[in-house]
Every structure is written in C-alpha cells, then in structure tokens.
N, C-alpha and C positions, 0 to 999 in steps of 0.2 A: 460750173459742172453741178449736176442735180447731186444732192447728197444720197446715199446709198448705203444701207447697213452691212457690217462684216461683220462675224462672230470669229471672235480673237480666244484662245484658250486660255485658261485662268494660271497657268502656271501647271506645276507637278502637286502645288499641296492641295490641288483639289480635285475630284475626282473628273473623270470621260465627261460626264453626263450635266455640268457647269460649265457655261461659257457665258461671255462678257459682250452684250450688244454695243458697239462703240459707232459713232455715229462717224464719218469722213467727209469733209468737205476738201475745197482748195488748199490745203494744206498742204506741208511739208513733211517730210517722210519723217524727222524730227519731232515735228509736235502733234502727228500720227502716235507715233513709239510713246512720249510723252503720255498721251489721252489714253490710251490703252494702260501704262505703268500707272496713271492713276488713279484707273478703277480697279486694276486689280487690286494694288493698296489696300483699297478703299471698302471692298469686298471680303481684304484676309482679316480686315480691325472688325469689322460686324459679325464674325464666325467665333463662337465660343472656343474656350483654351483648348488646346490640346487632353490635356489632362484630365479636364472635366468631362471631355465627348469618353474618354478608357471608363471614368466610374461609371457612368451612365448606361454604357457597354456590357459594362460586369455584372450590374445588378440585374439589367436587363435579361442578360443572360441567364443568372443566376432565377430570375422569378420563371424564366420559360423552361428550364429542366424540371423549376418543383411543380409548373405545370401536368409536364410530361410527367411527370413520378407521382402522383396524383390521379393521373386518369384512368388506371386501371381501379385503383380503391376508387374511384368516384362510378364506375360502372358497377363492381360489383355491392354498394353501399346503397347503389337506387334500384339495383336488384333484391338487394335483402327486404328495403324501403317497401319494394312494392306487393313483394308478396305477404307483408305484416299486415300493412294498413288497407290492401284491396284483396274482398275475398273474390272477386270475378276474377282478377289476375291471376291467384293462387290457383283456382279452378280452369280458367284456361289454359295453365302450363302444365297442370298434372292429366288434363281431360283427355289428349290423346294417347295417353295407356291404356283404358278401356276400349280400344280399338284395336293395338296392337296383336299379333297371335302369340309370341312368344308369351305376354302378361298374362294375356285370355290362360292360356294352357297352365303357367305356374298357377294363377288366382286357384283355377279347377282342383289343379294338386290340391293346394294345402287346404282348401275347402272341403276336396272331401277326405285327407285324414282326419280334420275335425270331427266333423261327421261320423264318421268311421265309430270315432274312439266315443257316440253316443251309441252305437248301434253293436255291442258284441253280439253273435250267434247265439249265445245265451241265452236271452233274452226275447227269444223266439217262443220258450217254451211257455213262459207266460200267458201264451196267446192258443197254447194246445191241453187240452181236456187231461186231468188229471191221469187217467184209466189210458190214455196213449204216449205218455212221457216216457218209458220204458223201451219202447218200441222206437220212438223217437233218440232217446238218446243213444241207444244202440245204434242206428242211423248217423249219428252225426260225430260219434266215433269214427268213422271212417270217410263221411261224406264233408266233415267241417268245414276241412279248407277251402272244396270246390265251392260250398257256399259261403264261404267267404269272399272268393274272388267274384263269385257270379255276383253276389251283394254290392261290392265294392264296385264292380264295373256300372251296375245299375246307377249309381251313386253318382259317379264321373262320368260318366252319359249325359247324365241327367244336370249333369252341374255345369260339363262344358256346353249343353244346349241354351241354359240360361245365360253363361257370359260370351255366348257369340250370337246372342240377339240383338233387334234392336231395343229391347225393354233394361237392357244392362247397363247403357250410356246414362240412361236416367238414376239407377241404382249407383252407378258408379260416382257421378255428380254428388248426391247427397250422400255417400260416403268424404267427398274432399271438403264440401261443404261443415260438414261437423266436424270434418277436421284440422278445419282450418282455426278454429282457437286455439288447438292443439299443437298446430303448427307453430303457430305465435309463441307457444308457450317453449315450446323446442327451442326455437333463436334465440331467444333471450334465457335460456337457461332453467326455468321454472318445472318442465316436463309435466309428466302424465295426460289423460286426455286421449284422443282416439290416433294421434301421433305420439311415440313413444320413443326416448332414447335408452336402450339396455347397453351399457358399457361402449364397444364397438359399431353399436348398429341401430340404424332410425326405421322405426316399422309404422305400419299402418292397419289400424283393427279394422277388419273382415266380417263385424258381427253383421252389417244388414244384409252381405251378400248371403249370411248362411242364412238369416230368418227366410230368406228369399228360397232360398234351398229346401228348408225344411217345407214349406208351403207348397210347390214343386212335386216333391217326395210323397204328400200324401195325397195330392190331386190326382198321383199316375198310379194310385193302390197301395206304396206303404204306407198303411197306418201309422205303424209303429214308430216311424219319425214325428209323429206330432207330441211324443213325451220326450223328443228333446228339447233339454233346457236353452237355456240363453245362452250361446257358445260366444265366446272371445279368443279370436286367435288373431295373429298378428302378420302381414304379408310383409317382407321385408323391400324397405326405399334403396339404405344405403348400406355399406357394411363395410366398415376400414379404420382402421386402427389412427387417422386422421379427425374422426368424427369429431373427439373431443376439442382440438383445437382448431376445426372449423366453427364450433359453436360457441368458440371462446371465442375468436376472430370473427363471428358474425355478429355477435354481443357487443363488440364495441363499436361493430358498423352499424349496426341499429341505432345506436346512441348518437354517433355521430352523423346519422343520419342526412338531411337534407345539406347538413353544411359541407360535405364534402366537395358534391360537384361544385357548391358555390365559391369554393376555396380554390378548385383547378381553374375554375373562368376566372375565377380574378386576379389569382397571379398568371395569367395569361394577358390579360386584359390589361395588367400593371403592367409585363413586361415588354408589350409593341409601345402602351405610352412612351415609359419610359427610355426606349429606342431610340439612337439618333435616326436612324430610318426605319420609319414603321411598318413600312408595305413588304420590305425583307424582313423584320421583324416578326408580321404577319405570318408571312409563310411559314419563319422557322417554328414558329408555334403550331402554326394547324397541325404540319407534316410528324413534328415529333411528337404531339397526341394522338395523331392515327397511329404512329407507331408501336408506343406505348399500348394503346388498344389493340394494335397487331400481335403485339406479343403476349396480352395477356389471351386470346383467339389463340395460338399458340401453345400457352400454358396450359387450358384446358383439354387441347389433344393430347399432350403427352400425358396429363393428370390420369389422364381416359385410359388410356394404354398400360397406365401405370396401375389402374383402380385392377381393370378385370384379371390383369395378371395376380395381383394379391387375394382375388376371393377365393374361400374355401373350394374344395373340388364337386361339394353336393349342390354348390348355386348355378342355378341354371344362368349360362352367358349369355346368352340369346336376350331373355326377360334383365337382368341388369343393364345391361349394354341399352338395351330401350329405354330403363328406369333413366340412367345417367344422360342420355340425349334428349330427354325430356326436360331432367335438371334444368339441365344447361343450356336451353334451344336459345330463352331471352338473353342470357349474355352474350350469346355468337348474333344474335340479330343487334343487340347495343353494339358490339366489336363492330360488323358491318357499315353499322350506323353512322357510328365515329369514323369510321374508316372513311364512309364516299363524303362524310361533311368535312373531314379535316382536305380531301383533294380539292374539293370543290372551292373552299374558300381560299388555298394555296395558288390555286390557279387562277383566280378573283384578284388575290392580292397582287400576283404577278403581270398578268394583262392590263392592271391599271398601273404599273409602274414605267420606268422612263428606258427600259431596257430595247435596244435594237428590235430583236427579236416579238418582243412585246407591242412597239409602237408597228411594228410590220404588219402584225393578224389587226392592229385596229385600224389603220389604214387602210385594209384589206374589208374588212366589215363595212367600214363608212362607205367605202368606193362601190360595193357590191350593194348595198341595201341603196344607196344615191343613185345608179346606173337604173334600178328596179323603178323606185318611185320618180324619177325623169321619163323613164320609159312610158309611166303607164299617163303623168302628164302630157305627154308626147300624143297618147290617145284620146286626150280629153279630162281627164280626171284633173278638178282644180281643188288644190290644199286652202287656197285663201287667209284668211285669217290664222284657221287653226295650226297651218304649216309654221306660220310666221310669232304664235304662240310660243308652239311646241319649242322652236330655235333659241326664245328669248328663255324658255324655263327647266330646259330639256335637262340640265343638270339635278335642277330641283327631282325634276321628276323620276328621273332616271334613281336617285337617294331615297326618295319615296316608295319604291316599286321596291329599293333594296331594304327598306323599313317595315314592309308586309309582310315580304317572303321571312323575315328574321320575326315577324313576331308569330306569323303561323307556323313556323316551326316552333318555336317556343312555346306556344300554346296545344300542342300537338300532346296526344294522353301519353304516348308511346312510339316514336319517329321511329322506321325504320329505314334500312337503305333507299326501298324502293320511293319512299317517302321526300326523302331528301334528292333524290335525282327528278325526280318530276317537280320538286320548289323549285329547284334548280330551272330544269328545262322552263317550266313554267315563268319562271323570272326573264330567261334571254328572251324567251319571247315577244314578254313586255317591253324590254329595251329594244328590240327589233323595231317593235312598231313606232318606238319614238323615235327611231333613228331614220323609220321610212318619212314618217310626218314630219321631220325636219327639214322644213324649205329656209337658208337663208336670204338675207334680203338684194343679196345681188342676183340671185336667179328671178327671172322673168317671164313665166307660164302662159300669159298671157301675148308674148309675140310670137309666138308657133314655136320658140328654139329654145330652150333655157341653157343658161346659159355655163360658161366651163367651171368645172366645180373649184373650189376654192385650192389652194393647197393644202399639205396635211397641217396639220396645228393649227390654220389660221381661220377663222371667220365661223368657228363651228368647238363649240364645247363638247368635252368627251365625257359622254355618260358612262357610269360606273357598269364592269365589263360582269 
C-alpha cells in the first residue's frame, strides 16, 4: 500500500495550530500509535520549559504597555520637536488664523484700541489755528464723544478692511515668522521676544499689523496717525492657569526630544522579539499604541471643553476656540496617523499568521488573483520566465515591497492618515501583482488548459499580507 500522510495532533500541551506529519505504511495499528508517541516525544524535548516561555511572556508584555504609555509623550514630544527646530512648521500651524473671521474680527479689536489710545480728540486741536480753538473747544464739549465714536469706527473700518484682505496673509506670516524665536524661547522657558508668556497667558505682538494700520490711516486722509509712535500690544494665544506647567512639561519634552519616539519603537520592537509569538505580539503592540494615541485624541477634546469654559468672560469664544484648533490641528493629524498605522499593521500581522479565519482571506486572495491571471492566459497572455521567477522569489519580493513601503513612511517629513492608507493601498497592490505573476511550475500555458491549481499551502509561497 502507497504510503500516505496523516496529521496526528500533538497532544493538549500544544496548541490547535501544531500537528505532527507521521508518515503510515503496512503497519500495525501498534507501531502506528508507537510512530506517532514518538514524535510527539520527540517534539515536547525540543520546546523550551515551561517556565521560561511565562518570563519571556512577562517581559514581553511588560516592554509592550511601556510602549503604549509612551506613545502619547512620544507624539506630543515630536510636536513640540517640530515646532522648535522648523520655522515652516511653526508657520504652517499658526498660518490658518489669518483666515479665520472670528481672529480677523478680535486682531481688528485690539488693533484698534491701540490705536485709539494714540489718537485722543485732543489732539485735533493741534491741527487748528490758534484764533479758532475757542470755538472749537466749545464744540467738542458737547460734540466729543460722537467724535469719538465716528473716529474710532473710522479706525475699525479701516483696520478690519486690511485683515480681511488678501495683503494680511502675507503680514500675518512675517508676524509668526519673527515670532518664531520667540516661540522657542517660550518652550524652553527663557521668554521675551514677539511671543510672550505674562503669568497665566501666551500672547503675540501685533506691532507690524498696527505699522500696517497706521500707513492705511494716513493714505485715506488722517494725517494725524503718522505721529503715532511704534505701538506694542499684544493679541492673546492661550490663557489658563495650566500654561505654566505646560511649559514646564514642554521643557522636558524638548530635551528629551527625539529619544522619545525612539524609546516607544523600541520597547515595541523588544517586546514582539521577545514574544513567544511574535505575529500576536505584533498586534498586541500596534492596537495598544493606536490606543494609547486614541486617548490622547481624546484628552485633547475634553482639555478643549475644559480650556473655553475657564476663559474670562471678555474673551471672545469664537477667536479662542479657533486659536486652540489650530494649536492642536498636528497632534490630532499624528492621533490619526498612529491610529490608521497601528490598524494597518494589526491587520498585517494577523493575515499573516496561522489563524483559521486568516489562512481563509489568503486562500481566498490566491484563488481569486490565480483564477484572474489563468483566465487572461487562457486568452493568450504568456508569463514565461517572468511567472516562473516571480514563483521562485515571490517571498523575497513580496519583503522587499514591505521594506519600501516601511522606509518611505519613515522618511516621510510628516505622515499623515491619509499618507499611510495610500502606502498601505499602495503596497497590496504590489503584492497583488506578484501574486498575478505567480505561475508555478505545474501549470502549463502552453497546452491551451492550465492546469488545476495547487492546494492551499502547497506548491506556492505566501507573500507577506
């Protein structure tokens, strides 16, 4: 009788997914039972102790939670990181508040009490003939205050037509621009500069919007604004009784700077090595770093809710609530970010592991992308060599395709979700094609039929999912 493989199960001390190829000839049901007792043997003496699989376990585990507890300071550490050492960064996160209407409308505000408090009615009289100031000031005994409101609206006219141009985007730029050393100097604690920390609250001097103002003022007929001096007033970022030990807690993430993320990858990185099984290992790592980055995403809306409810009652909500979403826009894109990379590689690890459910969808893939490229040899199309390549290296390349997609995300200035779903998409597609170009060597193109495909597992290497 032809001898014929059985797959005999290993006992209870090892898991579903472990069986024992025993080969049967004419034997007896005896030395059957026999040949089976002594591979399994033979299989429990090569499995490390018990004991040593629990440490290995624990530490394991123990490196993937200081992962997870990690990866919120590791985002907002390459936030702080980024807005020090890049002033394009810094400038692209504050630049879309010179668009906003709420900002536009506060900027106007407090631009023109600046203003204002150059301009008394007083000061009018300067500008009138000695021989008529009597006359005049009898007038403005009772006419003051309307010119004062008529003044002031002139003012704010005038000031909200300059920050809802397009010449404002530009002016608003080289205010963040020169304030971006100022900024540096805030994180790290040093202060002064055109960013300014006053006790409770981080501000931003306004002085080029007002030169911009006063030059405005006197092109549309007041003179009188070209002897204002050089004003400094300050528009307020943030204001919360927080500030101080955010800038203490930003102080140490600047310093620790780049080693942090390097510190969550690598007791990540320790903790699948370290794994008796890496590929669950895998997962449990990605999922509870997106986590971890879920709740700090999380953290931020409640902070949010928490911030506008403590402003004084003169701050306009509107203009904060904008300042704050601006703040924050790059840490909810990094949240994101981590978010669709930790699924994606969860779900990576999982389709390449040995689970039912798992070996179904690749089953499923091969059959469907096999059926596609049979079909279209079927019309003529000959893989030839390259099929026959591809079969011999398919794994190679399939690691390779995953060696690309891992270094251009890494080289990437600033990944974001959308980022990582298109390497993503972009990668299966790779694997797709090697999985069409995969002709093994029992199919035969060349007699009009090819031939029935292999079974699962056998005759065909699985490229990484």
């Amino acid at each position: 009788m032809a001898a014929r493989p059985v797959l005999v199960s290993a006992g209870e001390h090892l898991t579903d997914d472990h069986f024992l190829a025993v080969a049967m000839t004419d034997e007896t049901p005896n030395e059957r039972e026999l040949a089976a007792l002594r591979a399994r043997v033979a299989t429990l003496e090569t499995r490390p102790p018990r004991g040593r699989h629990r440490a290995r376990s624990f530490f394991a585990a123990v490196l993937i939670v200081l992962a997870a507890i990690l990866t919120p300071l590791a985002v907002v550490a390459s936030w702080s990181r980024s807005q020090v050492t890049d002033t394009d960064r810094f400038v692209s996160t504050l630049a879309p508040l010179g668009s906003d209407p709420a900002v536009q409308g506060a900027v106007a505000h407090r631009v023109t009490d600046a203003v204002m408090k150059q301009l008394p009615i007083s000061d009018l009289l300067n500008e009138v003939a000695p021989a008529d100031r009597p006359v005049l000031d009898a007038a403005l005994g009772k006419l003051g205050p309307a010119l004062t409101d008529g003044l002031t609206g002139f003012v704010h006219d005038q000031t909200l037509r300059l920050v809802q141009s397009d010449a404002f985007a530009g002016i608003w730029e080289t205010v963040l621009r020169d304030a971006h050393a100022a900024f540096t100097k805030v994180l790290t604690g040093q202060g002064g500069g055109a960013v300014q920390v006053k006790g409770d609250t981080v501000t931003l001097d306004l002085a080029p919007v007002i030169a911009r103002v006063k030059d405005r003022l006197v092109a549309n007929g007041l003179g009188l604004a070209a002897k204002i001096p050089d004003v400094h007033t300050d528009f307020v970022l943030v204001q919360s009784e927080a500030v101080k030990k955010a800038q203490t807690g930003l102080r140490l993430l600047d310093l620790a700077g780049f080693w942090v993320p390097v510190l969550a990858v690598a007791c990540a990185v320790g903790g699948i090595l370290l794994a008796v099984r890496h590929r669950r290992a895998t997962v449990w790592a990605a999922l509870g770093m997106a986590f971890a980055a879920g709740l700090l995403g999380i953290g931020l809306s409640v902070f949010r809710a928490l911030y506008l409810d403590k402003l004084p009652a003169d701050v306009d909500q509107a203009a904060a609530m904008a300042v704050y979403d601006t703040l924050v826009r790059y840490l909810r894109a990094a949240v994101r970010m981590l978010l669709a990379l930790g699924i994606v590689i969860a779900l990576a690890a999982w389709l390449t592991g040995p689970g039912r459910r798992a070996g179904w969808v690749r089953q499923l893939w091969q059959a469907g992308l096999g059926a596609v490229r049979r079909a279209a040899e079927g019309l003529g199309m000959r893989l030839g060599p390259v099929g026959r390549f591809v079969h011999r290296r398919k794994a190679w390349l399939g690691w390779g395709a995953v060696a690309v997609a891992a270094v251009v995300l890494l080289t990437w200035g600033y990944p974001t979700a959308p980022v990582v779903l298109w390497i993503a998409v972009v990668l299966l597609a790779a694997l797709a094609v090697l999985e069409f170009l995969d002709t093994p060597a029992d199919e035969h193109p060349s007699e009009g039929r090819p031939a029935d495909p292999p079974p699962s597992g056998e005759g065909r290497k699985a490229a990484p999912a």
